[in-house]
PAZAPA-4460 file (N, C-alpha, C; in steps of 0.05 Angstrom, whole numbers, plus 32768, in hexadecimal, padded with zeros to 4 digits):
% residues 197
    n_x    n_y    n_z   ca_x   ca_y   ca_z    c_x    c_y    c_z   seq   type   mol
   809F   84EF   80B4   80A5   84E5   809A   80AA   84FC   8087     1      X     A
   80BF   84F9   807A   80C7   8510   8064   80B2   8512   804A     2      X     A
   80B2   8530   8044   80A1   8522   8029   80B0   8518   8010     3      X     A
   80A0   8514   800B   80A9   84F7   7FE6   80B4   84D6   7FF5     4      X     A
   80B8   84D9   8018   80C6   84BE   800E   80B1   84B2   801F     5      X     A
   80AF   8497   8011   809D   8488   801D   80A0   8475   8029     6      X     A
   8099   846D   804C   809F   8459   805D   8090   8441   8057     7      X     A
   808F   8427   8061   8081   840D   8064   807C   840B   8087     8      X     A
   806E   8401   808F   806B   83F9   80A9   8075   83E3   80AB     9      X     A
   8089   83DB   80BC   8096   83C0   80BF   8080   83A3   80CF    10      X     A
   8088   8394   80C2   8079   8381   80C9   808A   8377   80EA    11      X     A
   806B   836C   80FF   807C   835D   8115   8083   8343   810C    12      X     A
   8096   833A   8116   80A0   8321   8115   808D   8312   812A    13      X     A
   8075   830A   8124   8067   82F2   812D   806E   82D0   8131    14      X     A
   8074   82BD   8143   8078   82A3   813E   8060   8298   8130    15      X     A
   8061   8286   8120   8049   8281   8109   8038   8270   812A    16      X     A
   801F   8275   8124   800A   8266   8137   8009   824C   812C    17      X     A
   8011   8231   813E   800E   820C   8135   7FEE   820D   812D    18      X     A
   7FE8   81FD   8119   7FCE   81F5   8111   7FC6   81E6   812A    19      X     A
   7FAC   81E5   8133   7FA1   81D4   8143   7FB1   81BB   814B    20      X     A
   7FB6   81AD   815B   7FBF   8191   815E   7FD7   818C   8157    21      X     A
   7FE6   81A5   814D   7FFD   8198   813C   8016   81A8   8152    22      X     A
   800C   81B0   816D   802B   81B3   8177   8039   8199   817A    23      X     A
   8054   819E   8179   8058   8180   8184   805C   817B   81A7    24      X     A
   8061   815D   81AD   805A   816A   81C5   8079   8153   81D4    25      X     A
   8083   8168   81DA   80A7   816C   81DB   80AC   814B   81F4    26      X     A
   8097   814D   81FF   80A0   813F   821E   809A   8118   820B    27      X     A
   8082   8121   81F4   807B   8105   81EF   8073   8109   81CE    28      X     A
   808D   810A   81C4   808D   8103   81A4   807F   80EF   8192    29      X     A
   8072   80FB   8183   805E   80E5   817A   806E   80D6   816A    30      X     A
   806C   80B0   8164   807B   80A5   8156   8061   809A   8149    31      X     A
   806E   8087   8133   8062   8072   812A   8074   805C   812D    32      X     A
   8064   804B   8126   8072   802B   8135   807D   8015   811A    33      X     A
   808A   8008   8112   808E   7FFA   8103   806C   7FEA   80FE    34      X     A
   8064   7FDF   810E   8048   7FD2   8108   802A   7FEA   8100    35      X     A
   802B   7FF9   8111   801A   800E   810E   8020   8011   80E7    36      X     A
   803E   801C   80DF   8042   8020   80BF   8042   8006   80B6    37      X     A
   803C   7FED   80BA   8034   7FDA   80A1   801C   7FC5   80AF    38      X     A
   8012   7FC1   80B7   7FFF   7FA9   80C9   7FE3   7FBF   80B5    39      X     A
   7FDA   7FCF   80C8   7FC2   7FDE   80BC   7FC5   7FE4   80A6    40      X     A
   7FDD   7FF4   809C   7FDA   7FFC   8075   7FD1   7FE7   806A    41      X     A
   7FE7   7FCE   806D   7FEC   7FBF   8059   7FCD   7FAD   8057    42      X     A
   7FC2   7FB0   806E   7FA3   7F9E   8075   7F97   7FB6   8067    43      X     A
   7F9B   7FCF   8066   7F7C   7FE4   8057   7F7F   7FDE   8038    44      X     A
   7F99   7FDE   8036   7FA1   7FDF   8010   7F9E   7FC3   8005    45      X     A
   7F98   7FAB   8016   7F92   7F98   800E   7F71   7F98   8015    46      X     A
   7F62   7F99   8023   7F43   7F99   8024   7F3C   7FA8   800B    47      X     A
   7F45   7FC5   8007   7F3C   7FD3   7FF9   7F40   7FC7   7FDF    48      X     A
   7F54   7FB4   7FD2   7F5C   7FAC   7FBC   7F3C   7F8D   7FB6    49      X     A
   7F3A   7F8A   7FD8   7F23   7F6D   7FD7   7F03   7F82   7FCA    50      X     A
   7F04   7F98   7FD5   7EEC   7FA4   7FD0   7EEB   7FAE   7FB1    51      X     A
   7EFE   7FAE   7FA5   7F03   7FC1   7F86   7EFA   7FA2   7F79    52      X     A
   7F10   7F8C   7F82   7F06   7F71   7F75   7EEB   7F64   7F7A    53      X     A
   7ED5   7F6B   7F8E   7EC4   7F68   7F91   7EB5   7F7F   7F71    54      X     A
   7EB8   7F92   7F6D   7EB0   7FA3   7F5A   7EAB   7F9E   7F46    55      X     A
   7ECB   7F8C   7F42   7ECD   7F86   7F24   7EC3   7F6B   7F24    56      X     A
   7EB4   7F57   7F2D   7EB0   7F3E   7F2D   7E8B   7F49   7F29    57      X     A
   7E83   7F65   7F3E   7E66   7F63   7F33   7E68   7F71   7F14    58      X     A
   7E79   7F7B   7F07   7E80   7F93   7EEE   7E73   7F74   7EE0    59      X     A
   7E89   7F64   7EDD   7E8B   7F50   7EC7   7E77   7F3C   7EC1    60      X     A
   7E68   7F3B   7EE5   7E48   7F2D   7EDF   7E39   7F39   7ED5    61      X     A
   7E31   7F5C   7ED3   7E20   7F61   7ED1   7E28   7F6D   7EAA    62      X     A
   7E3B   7F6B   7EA1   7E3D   7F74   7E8C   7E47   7F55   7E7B    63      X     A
   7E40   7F40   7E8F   7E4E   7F23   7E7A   7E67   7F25   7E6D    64      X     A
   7E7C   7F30   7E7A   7E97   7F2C   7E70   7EA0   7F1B   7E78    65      X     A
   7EB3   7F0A   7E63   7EC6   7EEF   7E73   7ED9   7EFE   7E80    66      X     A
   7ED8   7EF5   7E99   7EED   7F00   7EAC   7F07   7F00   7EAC    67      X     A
   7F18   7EEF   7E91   7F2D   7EED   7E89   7F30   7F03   7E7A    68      X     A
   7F22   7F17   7E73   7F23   7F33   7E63   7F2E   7F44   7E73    69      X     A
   7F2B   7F43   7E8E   7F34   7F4E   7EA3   7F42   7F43   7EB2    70      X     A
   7F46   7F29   7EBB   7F61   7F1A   7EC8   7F79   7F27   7EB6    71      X     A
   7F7B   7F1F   7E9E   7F93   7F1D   7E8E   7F99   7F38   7E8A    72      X     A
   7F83   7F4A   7E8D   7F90   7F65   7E7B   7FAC   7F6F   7E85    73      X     A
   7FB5   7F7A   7E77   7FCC   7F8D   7E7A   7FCD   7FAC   7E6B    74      X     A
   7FCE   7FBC   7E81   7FD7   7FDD   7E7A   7FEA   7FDE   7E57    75      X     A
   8000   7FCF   7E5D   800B   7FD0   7E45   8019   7FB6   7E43    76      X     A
   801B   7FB2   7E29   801F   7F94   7E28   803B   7F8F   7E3A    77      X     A
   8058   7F9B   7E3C   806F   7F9E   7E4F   805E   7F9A   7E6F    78      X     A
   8049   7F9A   7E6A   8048   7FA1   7E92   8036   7F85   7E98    79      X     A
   8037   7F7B   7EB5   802B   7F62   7EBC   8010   7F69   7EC2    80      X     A
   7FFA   7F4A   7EBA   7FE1   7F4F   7EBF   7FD7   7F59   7ED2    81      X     A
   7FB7   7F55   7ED5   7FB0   7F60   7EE6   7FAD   7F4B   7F01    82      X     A
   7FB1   7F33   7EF5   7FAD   7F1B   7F10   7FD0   7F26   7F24    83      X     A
   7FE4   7F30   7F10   8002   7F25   7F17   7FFA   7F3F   7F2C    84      X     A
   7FF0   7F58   7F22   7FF0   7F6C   7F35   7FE2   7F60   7F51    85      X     A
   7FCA   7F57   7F56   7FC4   7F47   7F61   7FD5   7F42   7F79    86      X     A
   7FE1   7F2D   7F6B   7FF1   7F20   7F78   8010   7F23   7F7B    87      X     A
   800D   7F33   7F75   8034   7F41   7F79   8022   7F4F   7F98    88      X     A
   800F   7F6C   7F91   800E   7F73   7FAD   8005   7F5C   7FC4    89      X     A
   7FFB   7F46   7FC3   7FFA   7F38   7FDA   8009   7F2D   7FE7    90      X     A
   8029   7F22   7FC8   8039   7F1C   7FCE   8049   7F31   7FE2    91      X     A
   8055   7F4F   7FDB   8063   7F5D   7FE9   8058   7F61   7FFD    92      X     A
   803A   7F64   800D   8034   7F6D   802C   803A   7F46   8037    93      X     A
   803D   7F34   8026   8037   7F28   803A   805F   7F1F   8041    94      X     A
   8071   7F1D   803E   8086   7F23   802B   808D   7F38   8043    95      X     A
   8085   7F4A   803C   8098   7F5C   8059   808E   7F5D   8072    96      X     A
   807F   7F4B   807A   8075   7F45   808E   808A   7F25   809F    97      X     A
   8087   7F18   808A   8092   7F09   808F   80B2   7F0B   80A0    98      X     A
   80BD   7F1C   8087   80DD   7F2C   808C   80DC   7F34   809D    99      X     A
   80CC   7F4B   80A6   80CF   7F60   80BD   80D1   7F4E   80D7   100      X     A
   80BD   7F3B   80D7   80B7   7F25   80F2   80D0   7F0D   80F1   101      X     A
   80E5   7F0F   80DC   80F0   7EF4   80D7   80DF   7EDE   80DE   102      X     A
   80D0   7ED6   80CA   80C0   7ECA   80C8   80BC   7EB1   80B2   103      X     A
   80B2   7E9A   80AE   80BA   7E8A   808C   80A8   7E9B   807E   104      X     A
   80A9   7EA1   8065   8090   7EB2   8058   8076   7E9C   8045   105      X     A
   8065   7E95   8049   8055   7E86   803A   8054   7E8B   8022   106      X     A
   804F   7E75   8012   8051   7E71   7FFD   8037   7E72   7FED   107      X     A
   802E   7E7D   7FDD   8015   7E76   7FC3   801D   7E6A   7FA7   108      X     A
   800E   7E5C   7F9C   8018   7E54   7F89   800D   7E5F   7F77   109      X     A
   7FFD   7E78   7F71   7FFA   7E91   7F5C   7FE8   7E86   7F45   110      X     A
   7FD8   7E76   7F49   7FC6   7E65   7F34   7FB0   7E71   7F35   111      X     A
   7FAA   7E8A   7F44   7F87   7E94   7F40   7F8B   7E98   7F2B   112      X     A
   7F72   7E98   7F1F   7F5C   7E9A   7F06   7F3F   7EA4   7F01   113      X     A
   7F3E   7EAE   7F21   7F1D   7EBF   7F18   7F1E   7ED2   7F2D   114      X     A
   7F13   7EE1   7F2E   7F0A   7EF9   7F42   7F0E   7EE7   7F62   115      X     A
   7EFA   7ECF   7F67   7EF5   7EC4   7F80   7F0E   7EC3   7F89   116      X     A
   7F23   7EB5   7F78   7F3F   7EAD   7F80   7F4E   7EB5   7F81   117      X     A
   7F4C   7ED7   7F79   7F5E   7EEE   7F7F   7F58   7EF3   7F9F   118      X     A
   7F3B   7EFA   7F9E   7F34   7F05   7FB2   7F35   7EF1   7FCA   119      X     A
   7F38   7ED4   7FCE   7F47   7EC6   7FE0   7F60   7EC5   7FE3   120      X     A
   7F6D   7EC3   7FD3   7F88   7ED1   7FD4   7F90   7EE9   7FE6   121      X     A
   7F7F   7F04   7FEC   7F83   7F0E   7FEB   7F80   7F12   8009   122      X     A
   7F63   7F08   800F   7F56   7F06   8027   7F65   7EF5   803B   123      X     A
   7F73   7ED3   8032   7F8E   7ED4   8041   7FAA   7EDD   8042   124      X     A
   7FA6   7EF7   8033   7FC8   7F05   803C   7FBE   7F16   8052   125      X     A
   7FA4   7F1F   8053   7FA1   7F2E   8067   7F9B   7F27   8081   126      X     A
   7F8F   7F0F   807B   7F95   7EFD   8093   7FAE   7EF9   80A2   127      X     A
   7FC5   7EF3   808B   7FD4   7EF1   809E   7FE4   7F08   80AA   128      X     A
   7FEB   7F2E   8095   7FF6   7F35   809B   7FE8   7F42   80B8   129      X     A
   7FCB   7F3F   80C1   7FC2   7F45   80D7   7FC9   7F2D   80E7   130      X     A
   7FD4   7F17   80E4   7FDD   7F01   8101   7FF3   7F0B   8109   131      X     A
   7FFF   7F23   80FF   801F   7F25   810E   8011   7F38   8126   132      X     A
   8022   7F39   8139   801C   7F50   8151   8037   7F65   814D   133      X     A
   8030   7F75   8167   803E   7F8B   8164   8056   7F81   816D   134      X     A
   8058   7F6E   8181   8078   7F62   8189   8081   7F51   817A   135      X     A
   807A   7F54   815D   808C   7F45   814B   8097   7F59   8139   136      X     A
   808F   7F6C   813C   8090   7F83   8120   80A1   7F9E   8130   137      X     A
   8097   7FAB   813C   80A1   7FBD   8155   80C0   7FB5   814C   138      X     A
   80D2   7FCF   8154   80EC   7FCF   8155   8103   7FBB   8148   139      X     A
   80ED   7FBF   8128   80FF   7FB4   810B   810C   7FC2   80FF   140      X     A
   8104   7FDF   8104   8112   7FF3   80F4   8132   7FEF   80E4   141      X     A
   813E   7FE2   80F5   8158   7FE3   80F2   8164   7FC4   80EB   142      X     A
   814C   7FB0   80EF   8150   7F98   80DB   815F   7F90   80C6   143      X     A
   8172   7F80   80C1   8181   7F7C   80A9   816F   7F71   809B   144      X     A
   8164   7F79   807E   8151   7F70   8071   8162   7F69   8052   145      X     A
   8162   7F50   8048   8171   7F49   8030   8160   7F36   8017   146      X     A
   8158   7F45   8001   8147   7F35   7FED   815D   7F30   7FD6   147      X     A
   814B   7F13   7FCD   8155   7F11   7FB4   814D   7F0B   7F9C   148      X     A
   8156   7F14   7F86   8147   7F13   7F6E   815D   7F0B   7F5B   149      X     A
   8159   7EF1   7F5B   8174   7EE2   7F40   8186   7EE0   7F52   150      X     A
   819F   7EED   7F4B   81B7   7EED   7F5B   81B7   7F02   7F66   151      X     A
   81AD   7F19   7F6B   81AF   7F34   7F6F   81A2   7F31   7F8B   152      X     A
   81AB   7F40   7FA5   81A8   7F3E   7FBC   81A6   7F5E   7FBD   153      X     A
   8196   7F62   7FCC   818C   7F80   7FD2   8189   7F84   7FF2   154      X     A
   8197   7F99   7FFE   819C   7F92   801C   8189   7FB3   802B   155      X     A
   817B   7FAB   8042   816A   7FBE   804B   816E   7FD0   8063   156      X     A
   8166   7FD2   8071   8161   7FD8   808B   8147   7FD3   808F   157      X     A
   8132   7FCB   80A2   8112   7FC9   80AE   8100   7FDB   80A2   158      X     A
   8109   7FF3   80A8   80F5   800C   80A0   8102   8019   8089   159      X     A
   8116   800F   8085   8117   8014   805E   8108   8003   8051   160      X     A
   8107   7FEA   8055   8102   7FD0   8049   80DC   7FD5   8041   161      X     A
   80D5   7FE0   805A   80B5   7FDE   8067   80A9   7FF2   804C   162      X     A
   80BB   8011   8055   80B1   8031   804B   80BE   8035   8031   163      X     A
   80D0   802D   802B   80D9   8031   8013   80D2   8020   7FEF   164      X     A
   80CF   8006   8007   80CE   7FEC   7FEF   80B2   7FDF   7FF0   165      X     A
   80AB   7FD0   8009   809B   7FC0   8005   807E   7FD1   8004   166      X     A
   8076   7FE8   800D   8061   7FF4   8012   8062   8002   7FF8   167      X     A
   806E   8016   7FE8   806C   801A   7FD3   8069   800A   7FB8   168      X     A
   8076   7FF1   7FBC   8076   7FE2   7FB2   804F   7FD4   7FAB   169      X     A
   8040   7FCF   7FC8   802A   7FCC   7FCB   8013   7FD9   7FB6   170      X     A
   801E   7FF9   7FC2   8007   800C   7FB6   8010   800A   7F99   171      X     A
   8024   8005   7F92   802C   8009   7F73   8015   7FF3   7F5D   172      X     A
   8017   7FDD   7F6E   8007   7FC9   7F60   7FEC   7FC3   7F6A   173      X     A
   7FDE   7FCE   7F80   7FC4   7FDA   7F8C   7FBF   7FE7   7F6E   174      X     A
   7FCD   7FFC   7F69   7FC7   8019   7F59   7FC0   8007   7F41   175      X     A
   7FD8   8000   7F38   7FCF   7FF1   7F1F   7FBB   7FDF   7F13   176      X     A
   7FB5   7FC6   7F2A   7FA4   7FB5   7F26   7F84   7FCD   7F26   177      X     A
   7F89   7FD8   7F33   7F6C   7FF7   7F32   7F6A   8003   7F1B   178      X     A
   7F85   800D   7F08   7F85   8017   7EF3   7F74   800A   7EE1   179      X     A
   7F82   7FF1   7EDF   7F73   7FD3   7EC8   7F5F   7FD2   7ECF   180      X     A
   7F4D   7FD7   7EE1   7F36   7FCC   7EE7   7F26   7FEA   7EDA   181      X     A
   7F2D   8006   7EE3   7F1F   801A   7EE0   7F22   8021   7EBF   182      X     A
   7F38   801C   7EB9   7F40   8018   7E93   7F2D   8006   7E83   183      X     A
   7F22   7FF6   7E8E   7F0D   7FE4   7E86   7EF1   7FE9   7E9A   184      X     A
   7EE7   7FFA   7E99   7ED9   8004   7EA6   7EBF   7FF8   7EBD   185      X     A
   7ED1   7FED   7EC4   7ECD   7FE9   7EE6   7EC0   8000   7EF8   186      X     A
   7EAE   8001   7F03   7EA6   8020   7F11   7EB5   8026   7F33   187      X     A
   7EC8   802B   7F2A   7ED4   802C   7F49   7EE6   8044   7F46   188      X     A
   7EEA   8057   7F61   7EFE   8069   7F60   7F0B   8074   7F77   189      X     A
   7F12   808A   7F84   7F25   808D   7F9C   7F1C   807E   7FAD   190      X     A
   7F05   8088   7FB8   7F00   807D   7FD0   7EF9   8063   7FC9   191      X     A
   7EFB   8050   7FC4   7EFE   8030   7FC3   7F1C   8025   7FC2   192      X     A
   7F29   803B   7FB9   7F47   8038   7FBD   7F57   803B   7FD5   193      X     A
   7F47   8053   7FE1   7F52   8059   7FF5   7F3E   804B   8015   194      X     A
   7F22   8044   8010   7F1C   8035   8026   7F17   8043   8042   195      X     A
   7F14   803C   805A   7F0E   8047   806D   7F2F   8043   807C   196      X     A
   7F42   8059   807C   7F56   8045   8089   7F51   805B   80A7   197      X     A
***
């Protein structure tokens, strides 16, 4: 080395080392299944929504609130209560279950009024979105899926319909009906949200 000029030692070009578990493994690609992504979610994000409503039903006995203080509330007066959150997410898992299986979709007629009747509500969507099996759900991906709202027709594919719409759709109003409840101070937080999945 000359003097005044100064070298670096070059680095080797190392291949980065896979974290534990995470090669993949070429001969047998891990998938997920159309049922595997909605049968179990849609059953954890609904239990977990029965256990938060279990929360707020002991909140309101033990502090003597009329429970219409908390059915009705709303985040902001523009946004739907806390029963509609409710029941919009029971409506959407049970709703793309139906679709995915071409299936008739059951009907509720949206009249709860107390904690109990949410939480039956709730307890049969999960009922039924656990009666589908995997040979009804399996290889929807590519499903023509078509909703409608007024006149307006909205057209899908299976695993657009599933990952894009109805599952976000879920957690959106999971999230919310949790907001209203923890905004009025309900004692519940992640982990009652998130559950054992």
């Amino acid at each position: 080395m000359a003097f005044g000029h100064t070298s670096f030692p070059v680095p080797l070009k190392m291949p980065p080392t896979p974290l534990r578990g995470s090669q993949p493994n070429r001969e047998h690609p891990m998938t997920i299944s159309m049922y595997q992504a909605s049968v179990p979610r849609l059953a954890n994000s609904l239990n977990n929504l029965i256990t938060i409503l279990d929360k707020a039903q002991a909140h309101i006995e033990a502090k003597k609130i009329d429970p219409a203080a908390l059915i009705d509330f709303r985040l902001y007066p523009d946004m739907l209560s806390f029963r509609r959150q409710v029941q919009i997410a029971s409506d959407t898992a049970k709703g793309v279950m139906a679709r995915l299986a071409g299936v008739e979709m059951p009907a509720y007629e949206d009249n709860e009024r107390t904690f109990e009747e949410l939480k039956a509500r709730v307890a049969k969507t999960v009922a039924y979105v656990q009666s589908f099996t995997p040979a009804q759900i399996d290889g929807t991906e590519d499903k023509d899926i078509v909703t409608k709202r007024g006149d307006k027709e909205t057209h899908y594919k299976g695993m657009q319909f599933l990952l894009g719409h109805a599952m976000p759709n879920v957690y959106f109003h999971v999230t919310t009906a949790f907001a209203i409840l923890r905004h009025n101070g309900v004692e519940i937080g992640k982990r009652d949200f998130l559950g054992n999945p």
